[in-house]
C-alpha positions as CSV (number, residue, x, y, z in Angstrom):
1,X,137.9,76.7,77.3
2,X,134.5,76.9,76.5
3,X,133.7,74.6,79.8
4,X,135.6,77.3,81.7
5,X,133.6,80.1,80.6
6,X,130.5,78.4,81.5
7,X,132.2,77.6,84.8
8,X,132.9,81.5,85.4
9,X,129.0,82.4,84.0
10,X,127.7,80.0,86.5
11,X,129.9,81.5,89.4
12,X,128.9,85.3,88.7
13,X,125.5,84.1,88.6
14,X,125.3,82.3,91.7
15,X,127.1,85.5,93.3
16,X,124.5,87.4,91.6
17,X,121.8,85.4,93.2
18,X,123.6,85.6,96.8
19,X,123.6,89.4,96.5
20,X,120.2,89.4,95.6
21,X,119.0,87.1,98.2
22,X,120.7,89.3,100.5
23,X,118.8,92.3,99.4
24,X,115.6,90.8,99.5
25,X,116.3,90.5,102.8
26,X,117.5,93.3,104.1
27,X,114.3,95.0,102.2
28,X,112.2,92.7,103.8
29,X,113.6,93.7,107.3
30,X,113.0,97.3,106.1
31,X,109.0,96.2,105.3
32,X,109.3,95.1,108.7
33,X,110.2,97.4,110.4
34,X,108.4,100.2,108.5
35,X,105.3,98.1,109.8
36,X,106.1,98.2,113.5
37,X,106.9,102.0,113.0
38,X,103.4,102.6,111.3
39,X,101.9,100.2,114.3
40,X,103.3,102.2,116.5
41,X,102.3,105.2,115.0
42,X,99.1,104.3,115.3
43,X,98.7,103.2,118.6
44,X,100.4,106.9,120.1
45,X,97.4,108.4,117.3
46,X,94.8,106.0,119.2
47,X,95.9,106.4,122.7
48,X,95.7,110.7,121.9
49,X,92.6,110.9,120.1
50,X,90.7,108.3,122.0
51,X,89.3,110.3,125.1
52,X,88.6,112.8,122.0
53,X,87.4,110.9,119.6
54,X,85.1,108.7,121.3
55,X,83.3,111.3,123.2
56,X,82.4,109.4,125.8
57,X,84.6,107.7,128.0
58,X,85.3,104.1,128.8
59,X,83.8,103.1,125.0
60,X,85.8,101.6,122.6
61,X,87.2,103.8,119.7
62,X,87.8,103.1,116.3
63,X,90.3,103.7,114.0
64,X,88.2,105.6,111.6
65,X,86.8,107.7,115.1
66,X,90.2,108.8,114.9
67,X,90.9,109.8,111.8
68,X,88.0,111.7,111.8
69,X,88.7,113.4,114.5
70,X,92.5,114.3,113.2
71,X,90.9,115.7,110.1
72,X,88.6,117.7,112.3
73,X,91.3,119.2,114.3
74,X,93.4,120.0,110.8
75,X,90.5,121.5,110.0
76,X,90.3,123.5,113.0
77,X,93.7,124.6,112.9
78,X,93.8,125.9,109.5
79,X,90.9,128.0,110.5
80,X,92.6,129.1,113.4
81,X,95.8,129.9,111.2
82,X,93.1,131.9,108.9
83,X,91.9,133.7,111.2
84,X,94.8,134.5,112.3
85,X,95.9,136.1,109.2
86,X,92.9,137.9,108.9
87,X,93.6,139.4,112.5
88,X,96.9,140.6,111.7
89,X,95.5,142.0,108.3
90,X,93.0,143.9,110.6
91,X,95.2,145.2,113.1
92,X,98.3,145.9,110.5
93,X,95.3,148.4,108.8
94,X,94.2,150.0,111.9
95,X,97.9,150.7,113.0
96,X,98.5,152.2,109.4
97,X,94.7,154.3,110.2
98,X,96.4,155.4,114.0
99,X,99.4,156.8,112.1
100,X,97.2,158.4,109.7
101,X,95.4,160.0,112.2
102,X,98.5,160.8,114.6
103,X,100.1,162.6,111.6
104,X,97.1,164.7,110.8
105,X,96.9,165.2,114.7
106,X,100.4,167.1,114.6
107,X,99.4,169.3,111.4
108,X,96.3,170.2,113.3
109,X,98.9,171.2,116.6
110,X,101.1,173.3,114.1
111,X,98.8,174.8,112.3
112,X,97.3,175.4,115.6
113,X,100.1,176.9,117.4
114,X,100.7,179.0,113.8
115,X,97.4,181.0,114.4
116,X,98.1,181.9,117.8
């Protein structure tokens, strides 16, 4: 009895071992491809920053050319979206200042039109 336990112990632990070789290679496939995506991640980055990034054409780029010039144009957007804010700030205030001004046109009219 006791030879059959072992027997069964062995035999879950040699399925246990399959399924775990399988995994490993499933994640390993996922590794792999996670790689080409990055690779080819890069390479679109490289090809649309190059003429950018390198300033000058025909001379070769690097990778840290690039990223530099991705963080300048983050930069440059998020000033663009500030200022942006800061326009509609400016212009939501002088709309508010026209209506001001329109109402106090109208009590001007009336209290025109009253005196006459």
């Amino acid at each position: 009895q006791a030879e059959e336990e072992l027997k069964e112990a062995c035999a879950r632990q040699a399925l246990q071992l399959q399924e775990m070789g399988r995994r490993e290679r499933l994640l390993t496939a996922d590794v792999g491809r996670a790689k080409e995506q990055l690779e080819s991640f890069k390479t679109q980055v490289m090809r649309v920053c190059s003429p950018a990034a390198a300033g000058v054409a025909g001379k070769a780029v690097t990778e840290q050319q690039v990223i530099e010039k991705v963080r300048q144009i983050s930069e440059e957007n998020q000033q663009s979206h500030e200022r942006e804010k800061r326009l509609q700030e400016e212009l939501s205030s002088r709309l508010l200042k026209e209506k001001e001004v329109s109402a106090n046109i109208e009590v001007f009219k009336k209290s025109l039109q009253e005196l006459q």
